[in-house]
Phi, psi and omega in degrees: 000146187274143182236163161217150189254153194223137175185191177239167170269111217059160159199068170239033193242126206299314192324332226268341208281132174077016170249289203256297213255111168329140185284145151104353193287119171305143180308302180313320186263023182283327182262351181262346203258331163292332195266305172295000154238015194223203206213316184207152183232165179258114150324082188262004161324314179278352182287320202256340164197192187253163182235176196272183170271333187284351174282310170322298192288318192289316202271336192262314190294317176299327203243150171239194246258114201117000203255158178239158177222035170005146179207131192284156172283143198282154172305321199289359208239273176292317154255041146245315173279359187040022159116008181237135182063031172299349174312295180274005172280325138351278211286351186262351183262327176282331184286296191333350194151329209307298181292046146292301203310341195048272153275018183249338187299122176236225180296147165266161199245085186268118169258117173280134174296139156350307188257019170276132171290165168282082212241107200303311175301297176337306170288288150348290201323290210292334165295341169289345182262003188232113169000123168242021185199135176319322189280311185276339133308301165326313213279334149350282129001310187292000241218012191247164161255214192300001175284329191260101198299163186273359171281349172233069172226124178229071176269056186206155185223160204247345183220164152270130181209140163329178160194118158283144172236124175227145177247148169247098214273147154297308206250153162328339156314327166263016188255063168225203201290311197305334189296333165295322140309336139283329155299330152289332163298328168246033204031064165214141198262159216259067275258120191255119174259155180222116202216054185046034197059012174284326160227191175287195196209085173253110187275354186277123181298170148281318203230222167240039165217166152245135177232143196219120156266083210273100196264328208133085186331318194229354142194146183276146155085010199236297208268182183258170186260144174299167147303312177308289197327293171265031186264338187265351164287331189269356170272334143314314190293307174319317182275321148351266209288357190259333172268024197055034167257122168309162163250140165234101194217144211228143137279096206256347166288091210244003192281336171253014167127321215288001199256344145325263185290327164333272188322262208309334171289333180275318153303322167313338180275000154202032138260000000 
């Protein structure tokens, strides 16, 4: 049966402490104290550097059993290399730590800059080069270079388990048909973002998932969703999880707080 998982993207954020996070609550107990109301959280951490494997291993030990984890994909990959000649930045992003997480690993997030366009080679190329089983990450992984000393190296995975991929595209170029057919022809799902009209907004799946990013209806990343507002999301997600696609949805509106509680108001609506 298809299920969906609901969480935010990050949960280090000082605004939150004595608001979402009990006053008095240890730094240290935040993320295991997030992993008991929510269901699944987006790593962004990994967008902005490679982390170590023992960050890997600490975040999967905090959390229990069932719980998932998204991972934003590195920056260095998508808007510094812009998707080219990514093979070895692949592999130095899978060695750090990632198959740490082990059965917690859920999608991986590729977010594209604003000004990359659509472009069909570009893209192919680079969805052909990415591990679809935990084991041919490893085998990847094994692949990295000299950036990673080998004391912060994790290339081995303990099960074979899948791996999802979803992009979340920026410029207005993808928001025609062929882009969806090629996200489908290579099984990755087409990231339905909701960003005040700031960017597009493509709802059709790709794959045998949805993965949805709520940055902000009515300004990003600062306001909160309504009762209505996600009484009318969860009702999408219901037609979603009714063809038998999981869901996944993150909360990005985090700069006054809302995202939090957004995610636990929204989970409740399907328990």
């Amino acid at each position: 049966m298809a299920y969906i998982r609901v969480g935010i993207s990050g949960w280090m954020y000082p605004a939150w402490r004595g608001d979402f996070y009990p006053k008095g609550l240890a730094h240290r107990r935040e993320l295991a104290y997030a992993a008991e109301q929510l269901s699944s959280i987006e790593i962004n951490g990994t967008f902005y550097a490679l982390q170590k494997p023992e960050s890997y291993v600490k975040w999967r030990s905090e959390t229990p059993d069932g719980f998932v984890f998204a991972l934003k994909g590195a920056r260095y990959i998508t808007h510094m290399k812009r998707l080219l000649d990514a093979e070895t930045g692949l592999a130095n992003f899978f060695a750090a730590g990632t198959l740490a997480l082990g059965p917690k690993l859920g999608p991986i997030l590729w977010q594209l800059p604003p000004t990359l366009q659509f472009e069909p080679a570009r893209l192919s190329n680079f969805f052909d080069l990415l591990p679809r089983t935990t084991t041919e990450a490893a085998e990847l992984a094994a692949g990295h270079d000299e950036k990673l000393a080998e004391d912060r190296v994790f290339a081995q995975t303990e099960i074979e388990l899948p791996i999802r991929y979803a992009v979340e595209a920026r410029h207005e170029s993808f928001a025609v048909p062929e882009a969806v057919d090629l996200m489908r022809e290579h099984d990755i799902g087409f990231v339905v973002a909701d960003t005040a009209g700031r960017y597009p907004q493509i709802t059709t799946p790709t794959s045998d998932f949805v993965y949805v990013r709520m940055h902000g209806d009515k300004e990003l990343y600062a306001s909160g969703y309504t009762d209505d507002a996600l009484d009318e999301w969860a009702e999408r997600f219901r037609g979603w999880m009714d063809e038998g696609l999981d869901v996944f949805v993150y909360f990005d509106n985090d700069m006054k707080g809302f995202a939090p509680h957004n995610a636990m108001a929204l989970l409740d609506r399907f328990t």
